[in-house]
PQR file with spaces between the fields and no chain letter, atoms N, CA, C, O and H, PARSE charges and radii, in Angstrom:
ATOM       1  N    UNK     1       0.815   -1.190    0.000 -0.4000 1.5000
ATOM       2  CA   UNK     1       0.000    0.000    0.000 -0.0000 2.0000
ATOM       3  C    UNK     1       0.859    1.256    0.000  0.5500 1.7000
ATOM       4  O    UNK     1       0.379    2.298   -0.446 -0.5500 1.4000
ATOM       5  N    UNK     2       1.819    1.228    0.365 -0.4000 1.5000
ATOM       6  CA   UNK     2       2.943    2.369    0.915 -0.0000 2.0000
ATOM       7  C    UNK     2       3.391    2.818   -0.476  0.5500 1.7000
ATOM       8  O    UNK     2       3.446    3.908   -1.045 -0.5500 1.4000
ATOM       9  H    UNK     2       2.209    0.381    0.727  0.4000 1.0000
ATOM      10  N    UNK     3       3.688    1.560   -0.805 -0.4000 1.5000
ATOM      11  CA   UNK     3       4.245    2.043   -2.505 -0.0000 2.0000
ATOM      12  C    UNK     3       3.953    2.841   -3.145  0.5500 1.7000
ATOM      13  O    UNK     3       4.734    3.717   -3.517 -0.5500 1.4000
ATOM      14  H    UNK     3       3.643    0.674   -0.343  0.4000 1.0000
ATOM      15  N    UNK     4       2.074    2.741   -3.641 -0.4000 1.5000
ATOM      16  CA   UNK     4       1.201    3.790   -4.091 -0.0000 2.0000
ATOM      17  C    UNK     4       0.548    4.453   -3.753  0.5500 1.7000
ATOM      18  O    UNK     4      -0.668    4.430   -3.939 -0.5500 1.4000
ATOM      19  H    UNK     4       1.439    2.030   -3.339  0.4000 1.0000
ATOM      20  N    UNK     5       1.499    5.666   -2.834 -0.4000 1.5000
ATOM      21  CA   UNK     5       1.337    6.356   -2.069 -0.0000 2.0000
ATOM      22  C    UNK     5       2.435    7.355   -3.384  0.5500 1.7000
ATOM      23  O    UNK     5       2.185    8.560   -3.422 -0.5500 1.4000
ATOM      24  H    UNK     5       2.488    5.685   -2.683  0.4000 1.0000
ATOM      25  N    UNK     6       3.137    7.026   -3.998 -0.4000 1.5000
ATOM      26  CA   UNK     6       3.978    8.129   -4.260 -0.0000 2.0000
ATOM      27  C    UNK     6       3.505    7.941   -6.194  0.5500 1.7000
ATOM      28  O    UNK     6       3.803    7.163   -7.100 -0.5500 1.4000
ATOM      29  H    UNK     6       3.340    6.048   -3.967  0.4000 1.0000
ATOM      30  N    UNK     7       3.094    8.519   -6.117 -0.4000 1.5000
ATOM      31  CA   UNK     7       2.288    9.083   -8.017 -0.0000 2.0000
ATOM      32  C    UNK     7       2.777    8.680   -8.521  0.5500 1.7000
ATOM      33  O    UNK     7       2.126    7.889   -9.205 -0.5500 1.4000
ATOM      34  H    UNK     7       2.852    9.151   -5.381  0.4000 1.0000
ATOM      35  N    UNK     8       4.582    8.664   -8.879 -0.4000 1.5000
ATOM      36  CA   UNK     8       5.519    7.704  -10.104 -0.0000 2.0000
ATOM      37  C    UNK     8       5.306    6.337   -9.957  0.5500 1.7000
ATOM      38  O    UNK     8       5.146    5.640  -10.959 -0.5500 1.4000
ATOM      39  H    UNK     8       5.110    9.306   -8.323  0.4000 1.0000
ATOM      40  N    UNK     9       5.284    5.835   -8.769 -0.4000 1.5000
ATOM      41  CA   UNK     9       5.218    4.132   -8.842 -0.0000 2.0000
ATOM      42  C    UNK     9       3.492    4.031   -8.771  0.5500 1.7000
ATOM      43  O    UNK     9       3.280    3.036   -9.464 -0.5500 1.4000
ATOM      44  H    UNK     9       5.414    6.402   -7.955  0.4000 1.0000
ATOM      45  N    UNK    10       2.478    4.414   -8.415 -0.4000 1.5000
ATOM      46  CA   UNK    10       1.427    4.352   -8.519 -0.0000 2.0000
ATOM      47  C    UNK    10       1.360    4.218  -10.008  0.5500 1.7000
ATOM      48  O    UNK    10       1.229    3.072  -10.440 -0.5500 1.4000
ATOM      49  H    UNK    10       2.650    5.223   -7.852  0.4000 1.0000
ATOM      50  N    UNK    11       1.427    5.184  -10.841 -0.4000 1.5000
ATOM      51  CA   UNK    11       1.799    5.010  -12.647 -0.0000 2.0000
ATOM      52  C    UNK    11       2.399    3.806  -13.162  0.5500 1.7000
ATOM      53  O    UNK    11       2.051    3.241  -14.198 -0.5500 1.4000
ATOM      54  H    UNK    11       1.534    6.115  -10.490  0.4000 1.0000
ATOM      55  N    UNK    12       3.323    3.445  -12.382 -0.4000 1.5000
ATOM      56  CA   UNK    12       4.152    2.123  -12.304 -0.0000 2.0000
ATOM      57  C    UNK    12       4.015    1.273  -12.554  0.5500 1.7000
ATOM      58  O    UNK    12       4.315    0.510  -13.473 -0.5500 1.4000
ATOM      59  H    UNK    12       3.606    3.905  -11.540  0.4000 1.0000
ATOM      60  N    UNK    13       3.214    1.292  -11.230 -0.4000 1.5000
ATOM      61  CA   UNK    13       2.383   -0.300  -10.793 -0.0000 2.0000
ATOM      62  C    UNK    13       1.360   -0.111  -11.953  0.5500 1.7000
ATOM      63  O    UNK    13       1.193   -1.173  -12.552 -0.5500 1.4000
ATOM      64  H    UNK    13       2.970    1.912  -10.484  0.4000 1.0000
ATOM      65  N    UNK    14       0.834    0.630  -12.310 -0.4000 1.5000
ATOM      66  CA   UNK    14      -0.439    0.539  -13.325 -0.0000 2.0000
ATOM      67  C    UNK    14      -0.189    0.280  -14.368  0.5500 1.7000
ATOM      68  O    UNK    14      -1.021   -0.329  -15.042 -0.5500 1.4000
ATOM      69  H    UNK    14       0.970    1.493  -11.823  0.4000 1.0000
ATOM      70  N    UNK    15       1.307    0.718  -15.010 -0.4000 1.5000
ATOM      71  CA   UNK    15       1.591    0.393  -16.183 -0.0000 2.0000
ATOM      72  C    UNK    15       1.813   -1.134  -16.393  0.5500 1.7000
ATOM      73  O    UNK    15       1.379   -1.757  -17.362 -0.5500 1.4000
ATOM      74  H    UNK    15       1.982    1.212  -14.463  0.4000 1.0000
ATOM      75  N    UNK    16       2.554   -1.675  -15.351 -0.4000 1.5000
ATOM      76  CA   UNK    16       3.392   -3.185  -15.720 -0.0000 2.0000
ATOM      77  C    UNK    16       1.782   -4.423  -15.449  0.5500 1.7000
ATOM      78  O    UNK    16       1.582   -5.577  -15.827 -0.5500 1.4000
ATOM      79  H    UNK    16       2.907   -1.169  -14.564  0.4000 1.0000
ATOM      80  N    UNK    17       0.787   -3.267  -14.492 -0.4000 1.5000
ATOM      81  CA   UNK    17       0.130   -5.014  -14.353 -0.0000 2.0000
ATOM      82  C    UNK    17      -0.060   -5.006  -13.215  0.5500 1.7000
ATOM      83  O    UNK    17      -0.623   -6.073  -12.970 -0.5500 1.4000
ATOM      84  H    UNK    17       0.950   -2.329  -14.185  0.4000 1.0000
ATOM      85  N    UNK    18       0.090   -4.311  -12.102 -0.4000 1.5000
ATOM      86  CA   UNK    18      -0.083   -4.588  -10.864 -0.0000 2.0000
ATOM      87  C    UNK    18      -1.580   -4.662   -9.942  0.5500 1.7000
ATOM      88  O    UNK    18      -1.933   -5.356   -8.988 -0.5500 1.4000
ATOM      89  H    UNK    18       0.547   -3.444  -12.301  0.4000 1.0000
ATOM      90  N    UNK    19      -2.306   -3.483  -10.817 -0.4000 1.5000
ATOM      91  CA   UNK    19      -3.651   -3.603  -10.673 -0.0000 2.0000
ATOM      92  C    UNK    19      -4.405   -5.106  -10.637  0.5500 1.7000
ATOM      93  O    UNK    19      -5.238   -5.481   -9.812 -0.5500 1.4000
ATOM      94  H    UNK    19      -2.019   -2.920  -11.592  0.4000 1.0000
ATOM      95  N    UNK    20      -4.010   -5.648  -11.464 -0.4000 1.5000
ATOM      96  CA   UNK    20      -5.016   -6.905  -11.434 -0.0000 2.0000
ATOM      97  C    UNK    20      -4.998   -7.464  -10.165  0.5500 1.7000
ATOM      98  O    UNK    20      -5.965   -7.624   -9.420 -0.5500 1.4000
ATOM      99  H    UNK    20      -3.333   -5.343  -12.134  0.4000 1.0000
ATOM     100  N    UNK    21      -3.867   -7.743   -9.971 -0.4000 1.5000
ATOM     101  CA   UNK    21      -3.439   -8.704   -8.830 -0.0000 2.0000
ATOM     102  C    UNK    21      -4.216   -8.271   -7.742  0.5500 1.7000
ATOM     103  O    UNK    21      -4.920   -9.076   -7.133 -0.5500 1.4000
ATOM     104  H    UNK    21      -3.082   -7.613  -10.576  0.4000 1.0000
ATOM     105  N    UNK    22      -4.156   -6.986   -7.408 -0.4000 1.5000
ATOM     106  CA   UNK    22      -5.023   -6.214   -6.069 -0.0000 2.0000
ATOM     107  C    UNK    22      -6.260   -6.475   -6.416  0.5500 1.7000
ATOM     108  O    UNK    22      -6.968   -6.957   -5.532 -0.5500 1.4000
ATOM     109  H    UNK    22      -3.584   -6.332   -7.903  0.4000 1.0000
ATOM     110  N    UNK    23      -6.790   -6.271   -7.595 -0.4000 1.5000
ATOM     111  CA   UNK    23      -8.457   -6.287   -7.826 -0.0000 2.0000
ATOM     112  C    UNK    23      -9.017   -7.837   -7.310  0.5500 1.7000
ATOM     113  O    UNK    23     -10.050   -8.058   -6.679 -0.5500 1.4000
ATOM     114  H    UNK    23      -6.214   -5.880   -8.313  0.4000 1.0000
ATOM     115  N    UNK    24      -7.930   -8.895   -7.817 -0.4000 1.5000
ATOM     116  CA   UNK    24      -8.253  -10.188   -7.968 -0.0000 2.0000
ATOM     117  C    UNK    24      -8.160  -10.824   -6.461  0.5500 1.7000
ATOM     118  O    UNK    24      -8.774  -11.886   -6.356 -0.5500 1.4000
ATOM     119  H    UNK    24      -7.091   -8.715   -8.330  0.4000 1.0000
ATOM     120  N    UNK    25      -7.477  -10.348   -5.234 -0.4000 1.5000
ATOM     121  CA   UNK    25      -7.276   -9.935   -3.843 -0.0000 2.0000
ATOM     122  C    UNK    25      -8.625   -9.240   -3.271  0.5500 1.7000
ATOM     123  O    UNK    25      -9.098   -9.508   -2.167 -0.5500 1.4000
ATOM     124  H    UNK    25      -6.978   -9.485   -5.320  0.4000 1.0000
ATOM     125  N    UNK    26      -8.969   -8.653   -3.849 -0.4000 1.5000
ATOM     126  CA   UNK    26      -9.881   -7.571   -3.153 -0.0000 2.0000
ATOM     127  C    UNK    26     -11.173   -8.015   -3.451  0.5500 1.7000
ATOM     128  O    UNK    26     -12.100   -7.375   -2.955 -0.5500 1.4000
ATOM     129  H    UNK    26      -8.584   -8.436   -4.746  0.4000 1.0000
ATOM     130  N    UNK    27     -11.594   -9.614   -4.623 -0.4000 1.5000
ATOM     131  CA   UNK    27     -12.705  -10.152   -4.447 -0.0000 2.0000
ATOM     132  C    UNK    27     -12.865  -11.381   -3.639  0.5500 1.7000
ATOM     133  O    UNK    27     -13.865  -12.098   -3.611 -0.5500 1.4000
ATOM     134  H    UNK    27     -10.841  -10.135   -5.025  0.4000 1.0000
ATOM     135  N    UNK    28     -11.835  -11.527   -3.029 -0.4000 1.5000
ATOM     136  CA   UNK    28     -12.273  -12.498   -1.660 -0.0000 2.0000
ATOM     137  C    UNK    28     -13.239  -12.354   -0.461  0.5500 1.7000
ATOM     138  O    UNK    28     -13.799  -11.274   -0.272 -0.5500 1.4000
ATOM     139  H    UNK    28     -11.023  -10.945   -3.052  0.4000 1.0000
ATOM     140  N    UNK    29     -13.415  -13.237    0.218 -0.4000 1.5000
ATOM     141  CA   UNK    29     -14.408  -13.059    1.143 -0.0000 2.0000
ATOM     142  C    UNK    29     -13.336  -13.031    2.679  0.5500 1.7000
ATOM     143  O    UNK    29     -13.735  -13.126    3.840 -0.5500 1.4000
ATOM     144  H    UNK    29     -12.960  -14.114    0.063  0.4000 1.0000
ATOM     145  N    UNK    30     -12.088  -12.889    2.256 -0.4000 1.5000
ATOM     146  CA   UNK    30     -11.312  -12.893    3.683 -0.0000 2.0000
ATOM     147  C    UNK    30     -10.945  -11.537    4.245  0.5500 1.7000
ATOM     148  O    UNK    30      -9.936  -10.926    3.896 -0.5500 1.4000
ATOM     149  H    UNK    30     -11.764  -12.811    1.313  0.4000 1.0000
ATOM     150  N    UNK    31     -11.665  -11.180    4.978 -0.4000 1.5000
ATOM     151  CA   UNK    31     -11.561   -9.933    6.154 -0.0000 2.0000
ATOM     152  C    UNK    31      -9.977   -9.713    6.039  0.5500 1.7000
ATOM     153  O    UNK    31      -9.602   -8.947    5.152 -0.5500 1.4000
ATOM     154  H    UNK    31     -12.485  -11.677    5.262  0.4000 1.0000
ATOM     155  N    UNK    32      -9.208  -10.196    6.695 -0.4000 1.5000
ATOM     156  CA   UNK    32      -7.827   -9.891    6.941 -0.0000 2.0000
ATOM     157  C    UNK    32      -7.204   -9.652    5.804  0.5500 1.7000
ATOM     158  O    UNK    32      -6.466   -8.671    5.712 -0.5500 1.4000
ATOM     159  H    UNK    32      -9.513  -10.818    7.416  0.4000 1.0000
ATOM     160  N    UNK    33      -7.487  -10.881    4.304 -0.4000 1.5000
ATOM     161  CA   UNK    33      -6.910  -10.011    3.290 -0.0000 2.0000
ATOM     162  C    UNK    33      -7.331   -8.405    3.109  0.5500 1.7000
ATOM     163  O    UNK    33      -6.479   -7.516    3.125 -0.5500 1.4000
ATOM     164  H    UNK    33      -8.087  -11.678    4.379  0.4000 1.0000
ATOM     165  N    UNK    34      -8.500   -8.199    2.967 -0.4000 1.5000
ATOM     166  CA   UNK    34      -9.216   -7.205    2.708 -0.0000 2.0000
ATOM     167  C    UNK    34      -8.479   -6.235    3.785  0.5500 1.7000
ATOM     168  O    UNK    34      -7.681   -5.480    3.228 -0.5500 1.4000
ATOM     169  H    UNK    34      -9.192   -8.921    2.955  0.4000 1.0000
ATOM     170  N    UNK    35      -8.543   -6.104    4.947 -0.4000 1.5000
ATOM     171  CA   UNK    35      -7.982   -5.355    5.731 -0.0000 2.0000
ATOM     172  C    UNK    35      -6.422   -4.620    5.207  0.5500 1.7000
ATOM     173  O    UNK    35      -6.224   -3.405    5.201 -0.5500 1.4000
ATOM     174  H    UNK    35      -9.191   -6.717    5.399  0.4000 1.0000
ATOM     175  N    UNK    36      -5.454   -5.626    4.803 -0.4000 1.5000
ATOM     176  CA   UNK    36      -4.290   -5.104    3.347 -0.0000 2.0000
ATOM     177  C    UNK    36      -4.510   -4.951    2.367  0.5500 1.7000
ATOM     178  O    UNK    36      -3.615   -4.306    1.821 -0.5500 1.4000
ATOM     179  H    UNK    36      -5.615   -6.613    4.808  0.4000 1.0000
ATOM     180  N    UNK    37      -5.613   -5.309    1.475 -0.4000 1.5000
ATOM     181  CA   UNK    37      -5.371   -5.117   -0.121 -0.0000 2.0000
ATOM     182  C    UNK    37      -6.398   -3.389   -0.485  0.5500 1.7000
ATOM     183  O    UNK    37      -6.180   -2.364   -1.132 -0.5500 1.4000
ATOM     184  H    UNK    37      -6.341   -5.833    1.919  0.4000 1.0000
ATOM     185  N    UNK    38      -7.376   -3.857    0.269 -0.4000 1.5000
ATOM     186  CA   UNK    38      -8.459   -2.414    0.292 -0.0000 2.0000
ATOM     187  C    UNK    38      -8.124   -0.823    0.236  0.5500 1.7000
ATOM     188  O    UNK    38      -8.433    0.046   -0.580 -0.5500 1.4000
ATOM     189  H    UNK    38      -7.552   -4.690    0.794  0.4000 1.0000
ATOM     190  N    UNK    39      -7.185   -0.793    1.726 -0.4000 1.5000
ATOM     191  CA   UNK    39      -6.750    0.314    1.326 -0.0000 2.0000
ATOM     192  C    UNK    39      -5.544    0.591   -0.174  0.5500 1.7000
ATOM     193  O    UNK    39      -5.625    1.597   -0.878 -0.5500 1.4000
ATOM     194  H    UNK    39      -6.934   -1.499    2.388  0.4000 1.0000
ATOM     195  N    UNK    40      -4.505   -0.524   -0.404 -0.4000 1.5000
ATOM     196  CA   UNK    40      -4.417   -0.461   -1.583 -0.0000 2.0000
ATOM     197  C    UNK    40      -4.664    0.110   -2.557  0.5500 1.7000
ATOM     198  O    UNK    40      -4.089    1.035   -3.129 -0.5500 1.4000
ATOM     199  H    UNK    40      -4.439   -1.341    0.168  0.4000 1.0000
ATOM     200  N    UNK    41      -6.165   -0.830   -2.921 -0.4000 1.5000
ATOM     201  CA   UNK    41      -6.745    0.105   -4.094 -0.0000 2.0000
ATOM     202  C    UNK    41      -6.869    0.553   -3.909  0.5500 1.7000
ATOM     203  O    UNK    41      -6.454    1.349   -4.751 -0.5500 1.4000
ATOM     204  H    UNK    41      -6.632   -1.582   -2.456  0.4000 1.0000
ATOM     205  N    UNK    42      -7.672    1.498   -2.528 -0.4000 1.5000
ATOM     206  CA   UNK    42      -7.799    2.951   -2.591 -0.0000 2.0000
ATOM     207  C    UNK    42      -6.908    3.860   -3.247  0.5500 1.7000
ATOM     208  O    UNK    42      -7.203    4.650   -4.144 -0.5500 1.4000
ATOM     209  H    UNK    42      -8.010    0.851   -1.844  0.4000 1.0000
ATOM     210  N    UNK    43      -5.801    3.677   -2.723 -0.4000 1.5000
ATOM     211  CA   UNK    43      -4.507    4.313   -3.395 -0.0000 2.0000
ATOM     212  C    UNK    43      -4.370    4.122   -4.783  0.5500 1.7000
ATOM     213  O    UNK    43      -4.162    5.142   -5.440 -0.5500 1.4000
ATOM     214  H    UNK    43      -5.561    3.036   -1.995  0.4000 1.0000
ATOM     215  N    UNK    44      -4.437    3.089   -5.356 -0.4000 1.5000
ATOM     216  CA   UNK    44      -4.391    3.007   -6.039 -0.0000 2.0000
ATOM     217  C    UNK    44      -5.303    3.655   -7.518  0.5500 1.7000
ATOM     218  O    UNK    44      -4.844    3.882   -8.638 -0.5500 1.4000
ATOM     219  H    UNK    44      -4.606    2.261   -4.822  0.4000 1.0000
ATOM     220  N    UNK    45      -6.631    3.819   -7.042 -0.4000 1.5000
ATOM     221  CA   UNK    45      -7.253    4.840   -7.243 -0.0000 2.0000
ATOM     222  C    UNK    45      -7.654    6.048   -7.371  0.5500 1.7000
ATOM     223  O    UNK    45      -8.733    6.602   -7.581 -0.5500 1.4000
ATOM     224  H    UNK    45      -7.004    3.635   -6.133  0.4000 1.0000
ATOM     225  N    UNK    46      -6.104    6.498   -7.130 -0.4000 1.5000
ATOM     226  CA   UNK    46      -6.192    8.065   -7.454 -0.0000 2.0000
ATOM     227  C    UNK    46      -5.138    8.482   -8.466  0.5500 1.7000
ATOM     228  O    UNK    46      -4.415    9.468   -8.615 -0.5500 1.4000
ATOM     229  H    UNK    46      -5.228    6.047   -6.959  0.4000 1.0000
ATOM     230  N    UNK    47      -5.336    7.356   -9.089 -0.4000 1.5000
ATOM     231  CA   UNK    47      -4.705    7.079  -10.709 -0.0000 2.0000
ATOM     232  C    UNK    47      -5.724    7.329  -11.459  0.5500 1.7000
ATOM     233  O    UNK    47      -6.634    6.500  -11.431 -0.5500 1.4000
ATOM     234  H    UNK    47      -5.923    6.555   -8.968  0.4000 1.0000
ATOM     235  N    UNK    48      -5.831    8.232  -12.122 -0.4000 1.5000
ATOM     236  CA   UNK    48      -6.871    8.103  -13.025 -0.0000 2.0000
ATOM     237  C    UNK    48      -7.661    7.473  -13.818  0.5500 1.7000
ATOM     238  O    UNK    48      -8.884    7.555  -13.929 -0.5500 1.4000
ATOM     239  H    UNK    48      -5.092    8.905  -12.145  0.4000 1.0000
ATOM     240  N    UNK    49      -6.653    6.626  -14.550 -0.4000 1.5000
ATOM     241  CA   UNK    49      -7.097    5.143  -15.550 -0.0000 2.0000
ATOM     242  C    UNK    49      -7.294    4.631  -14.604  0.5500 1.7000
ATOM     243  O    UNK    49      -8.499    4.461  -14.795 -0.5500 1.4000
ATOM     244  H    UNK    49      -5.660    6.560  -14.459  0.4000 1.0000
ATOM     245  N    UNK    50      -7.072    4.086  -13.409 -0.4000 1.5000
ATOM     246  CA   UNK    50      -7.388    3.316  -12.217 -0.0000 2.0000
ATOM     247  C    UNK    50      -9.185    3.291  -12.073  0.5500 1.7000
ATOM     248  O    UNK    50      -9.796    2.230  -11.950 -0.5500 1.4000
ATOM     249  H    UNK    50      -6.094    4.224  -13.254  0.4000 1.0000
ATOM     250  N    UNK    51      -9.652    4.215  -12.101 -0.4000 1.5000
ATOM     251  CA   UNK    51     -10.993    4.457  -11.429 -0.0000 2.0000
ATOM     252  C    UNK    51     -12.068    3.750  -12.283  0.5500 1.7000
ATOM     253  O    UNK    51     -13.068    3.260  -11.760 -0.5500 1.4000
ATOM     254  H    UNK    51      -9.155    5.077  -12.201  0.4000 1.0000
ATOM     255  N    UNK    52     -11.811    3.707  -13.745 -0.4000 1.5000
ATOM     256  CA   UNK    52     -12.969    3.050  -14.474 -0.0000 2.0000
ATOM     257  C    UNK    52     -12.458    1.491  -14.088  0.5500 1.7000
ATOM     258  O    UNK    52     -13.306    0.654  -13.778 -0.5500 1.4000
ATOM     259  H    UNK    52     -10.998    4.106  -14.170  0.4000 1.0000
ATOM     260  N    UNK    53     -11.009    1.144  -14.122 -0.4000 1.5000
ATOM     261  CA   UNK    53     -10.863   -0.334  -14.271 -0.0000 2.0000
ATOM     262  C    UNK    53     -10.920   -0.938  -12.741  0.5500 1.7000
ATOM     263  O    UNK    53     -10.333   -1.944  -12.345 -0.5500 1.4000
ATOM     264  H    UNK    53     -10.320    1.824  -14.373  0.4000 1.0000
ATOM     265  N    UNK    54     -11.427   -0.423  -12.293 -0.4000 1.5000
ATOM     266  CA   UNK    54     -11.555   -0.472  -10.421 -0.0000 2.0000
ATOM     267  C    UNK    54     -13.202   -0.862  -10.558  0.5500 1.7000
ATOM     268  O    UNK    54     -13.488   -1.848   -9.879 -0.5500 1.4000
ATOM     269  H    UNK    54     -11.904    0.394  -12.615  0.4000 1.0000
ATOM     270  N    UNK    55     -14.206   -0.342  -11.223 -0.4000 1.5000
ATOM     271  CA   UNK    55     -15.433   -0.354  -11.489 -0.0000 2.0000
ATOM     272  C    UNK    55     -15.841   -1.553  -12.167  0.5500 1.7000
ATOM     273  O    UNK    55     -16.897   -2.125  -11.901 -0.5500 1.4000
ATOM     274  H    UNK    55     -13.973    0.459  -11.774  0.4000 1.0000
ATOM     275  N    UNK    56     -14.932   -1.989  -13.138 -0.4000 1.5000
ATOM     276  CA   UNK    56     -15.100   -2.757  -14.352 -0.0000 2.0000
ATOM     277  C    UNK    56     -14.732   -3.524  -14.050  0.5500 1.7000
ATOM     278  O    UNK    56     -15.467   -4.456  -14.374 -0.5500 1.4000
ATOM     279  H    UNK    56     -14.074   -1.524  -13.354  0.4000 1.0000
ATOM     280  N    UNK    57     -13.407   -4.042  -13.215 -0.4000 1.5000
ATOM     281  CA   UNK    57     -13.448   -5.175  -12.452 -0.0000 2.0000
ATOM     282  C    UNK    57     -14.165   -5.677  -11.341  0.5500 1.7000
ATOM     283  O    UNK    57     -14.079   -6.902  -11.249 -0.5500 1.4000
ATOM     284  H    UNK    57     -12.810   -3.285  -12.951  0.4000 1.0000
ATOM     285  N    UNK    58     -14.633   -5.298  -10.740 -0.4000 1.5000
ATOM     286  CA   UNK    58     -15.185   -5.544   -9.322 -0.0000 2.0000
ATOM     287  C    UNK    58     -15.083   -5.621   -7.837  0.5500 1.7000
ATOM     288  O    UNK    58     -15.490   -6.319   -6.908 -0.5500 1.4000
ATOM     289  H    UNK    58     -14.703   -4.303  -10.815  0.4000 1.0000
ATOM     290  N    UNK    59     -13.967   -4.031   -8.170 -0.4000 1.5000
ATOM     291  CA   UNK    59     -12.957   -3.816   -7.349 -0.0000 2.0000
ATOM     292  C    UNK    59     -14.116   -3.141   -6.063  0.5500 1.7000
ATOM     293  O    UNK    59     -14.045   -3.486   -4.883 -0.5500 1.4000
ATOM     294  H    UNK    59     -13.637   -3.465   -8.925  0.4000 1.0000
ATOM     295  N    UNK    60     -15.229   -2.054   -6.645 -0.4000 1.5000
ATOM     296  CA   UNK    60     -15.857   -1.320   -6.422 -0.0000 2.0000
ATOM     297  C    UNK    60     -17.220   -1.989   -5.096  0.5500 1.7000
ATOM     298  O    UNK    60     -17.797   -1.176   -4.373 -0.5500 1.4000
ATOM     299  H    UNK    60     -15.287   -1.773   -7.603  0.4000 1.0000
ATOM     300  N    UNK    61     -17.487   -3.333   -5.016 -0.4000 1.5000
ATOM     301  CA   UNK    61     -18.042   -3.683   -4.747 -0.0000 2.0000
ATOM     302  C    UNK    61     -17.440   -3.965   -2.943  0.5500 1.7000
ATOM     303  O    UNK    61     -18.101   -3.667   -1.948 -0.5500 1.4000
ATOM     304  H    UNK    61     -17.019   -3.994   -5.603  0.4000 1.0000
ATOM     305  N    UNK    62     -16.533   -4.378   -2.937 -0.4000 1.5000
ATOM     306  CA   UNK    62     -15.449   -5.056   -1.574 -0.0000 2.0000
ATOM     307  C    UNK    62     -15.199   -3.516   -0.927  0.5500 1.7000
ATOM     308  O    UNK    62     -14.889   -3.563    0.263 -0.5500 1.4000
ATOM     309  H    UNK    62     -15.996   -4.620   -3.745  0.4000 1.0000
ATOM     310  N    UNK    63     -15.265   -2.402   -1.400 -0.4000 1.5000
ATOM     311  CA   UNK    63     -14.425   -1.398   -0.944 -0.0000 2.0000
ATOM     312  C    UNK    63     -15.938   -0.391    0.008  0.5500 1.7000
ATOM     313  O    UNK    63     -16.002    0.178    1.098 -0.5500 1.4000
ATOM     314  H    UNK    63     -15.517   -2.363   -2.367  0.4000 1.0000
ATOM     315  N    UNK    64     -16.858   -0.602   -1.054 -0.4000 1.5000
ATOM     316  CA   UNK    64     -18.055   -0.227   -0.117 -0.0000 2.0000
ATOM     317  C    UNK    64     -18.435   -1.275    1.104  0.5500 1.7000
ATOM     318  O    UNK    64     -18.723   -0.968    2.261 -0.5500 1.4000
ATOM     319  H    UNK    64     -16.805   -1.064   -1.939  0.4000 1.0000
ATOM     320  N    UNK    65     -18.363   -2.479    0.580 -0.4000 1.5000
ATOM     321  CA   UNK    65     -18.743   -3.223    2.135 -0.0000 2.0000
ATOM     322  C    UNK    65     -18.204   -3.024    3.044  0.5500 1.7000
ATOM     323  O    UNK    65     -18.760   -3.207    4.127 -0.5500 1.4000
ATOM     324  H    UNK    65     -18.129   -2.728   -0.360  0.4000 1.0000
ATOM     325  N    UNK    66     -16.581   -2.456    2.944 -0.4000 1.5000
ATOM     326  CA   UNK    66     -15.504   -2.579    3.682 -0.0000 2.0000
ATOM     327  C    UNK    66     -15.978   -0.750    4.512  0.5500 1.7000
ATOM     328  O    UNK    66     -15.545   -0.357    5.595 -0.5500 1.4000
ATOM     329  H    UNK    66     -16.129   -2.308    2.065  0.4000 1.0000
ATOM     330  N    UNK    67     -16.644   -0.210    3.870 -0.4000 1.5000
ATOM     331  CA   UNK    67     -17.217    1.180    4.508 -0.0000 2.0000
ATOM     332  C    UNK    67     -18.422    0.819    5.391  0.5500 1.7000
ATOM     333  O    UNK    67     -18.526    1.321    6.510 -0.5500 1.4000
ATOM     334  H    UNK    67     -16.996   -0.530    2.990  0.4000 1.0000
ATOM     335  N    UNK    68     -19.247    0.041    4.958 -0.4000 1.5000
ATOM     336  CA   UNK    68     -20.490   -0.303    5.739 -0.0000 2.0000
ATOM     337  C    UNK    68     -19.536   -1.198    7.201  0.5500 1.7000
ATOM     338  O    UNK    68     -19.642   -0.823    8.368 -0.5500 1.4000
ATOM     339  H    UNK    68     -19.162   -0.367    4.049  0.4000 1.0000
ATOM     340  N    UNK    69     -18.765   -2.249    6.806 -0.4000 1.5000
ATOM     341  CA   UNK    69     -18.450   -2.551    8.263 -0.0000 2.0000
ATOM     342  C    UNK    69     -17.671   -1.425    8.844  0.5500 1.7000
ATOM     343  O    UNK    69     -18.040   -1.053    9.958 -0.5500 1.4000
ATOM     344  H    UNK    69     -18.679   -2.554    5.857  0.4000 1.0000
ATOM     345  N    UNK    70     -16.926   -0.972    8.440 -0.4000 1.5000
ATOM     346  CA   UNK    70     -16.451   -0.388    9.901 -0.0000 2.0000
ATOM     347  C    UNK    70     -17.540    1.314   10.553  0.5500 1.7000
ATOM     348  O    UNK    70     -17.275    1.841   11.634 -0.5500 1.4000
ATOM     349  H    UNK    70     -16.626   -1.273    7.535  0.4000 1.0000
């Protein structure tokens, strides 16, 4: 999560591929993953191209539940 925190590797990670991996993380049903990968994407989401393919995968769905629990 720390990583894409800083805009060049956020671009980075988006360019090589890294997105998937978090999206594909972030449709589990395991709390504790979710507890690391969530905020993630968040971050990861303030990539611009990030935000439709965050939607389009089904990134969008885990990140609101993850608002209703806490």
């Amino acid at each position: 999560m720390k990583l894409a925190h800083n805009a060049e590797i956020r671009k980075r990670i988006t360019e090589e591929g890294g997105l998937e991996p978090v999206l594909f993380l972030s449709r589990t049903d395991d709390t504790e993953i979710h507890r690391e990968v969530l905020p993630a994407l968040c971050t990861l989401s303030f990539a611009e191209p990030n935000k439709i393919e965050i939607c389009k995968h089904g990134g969008l769905t885990p990140l609101l539940a993850m608002v209703r629990r806490d």
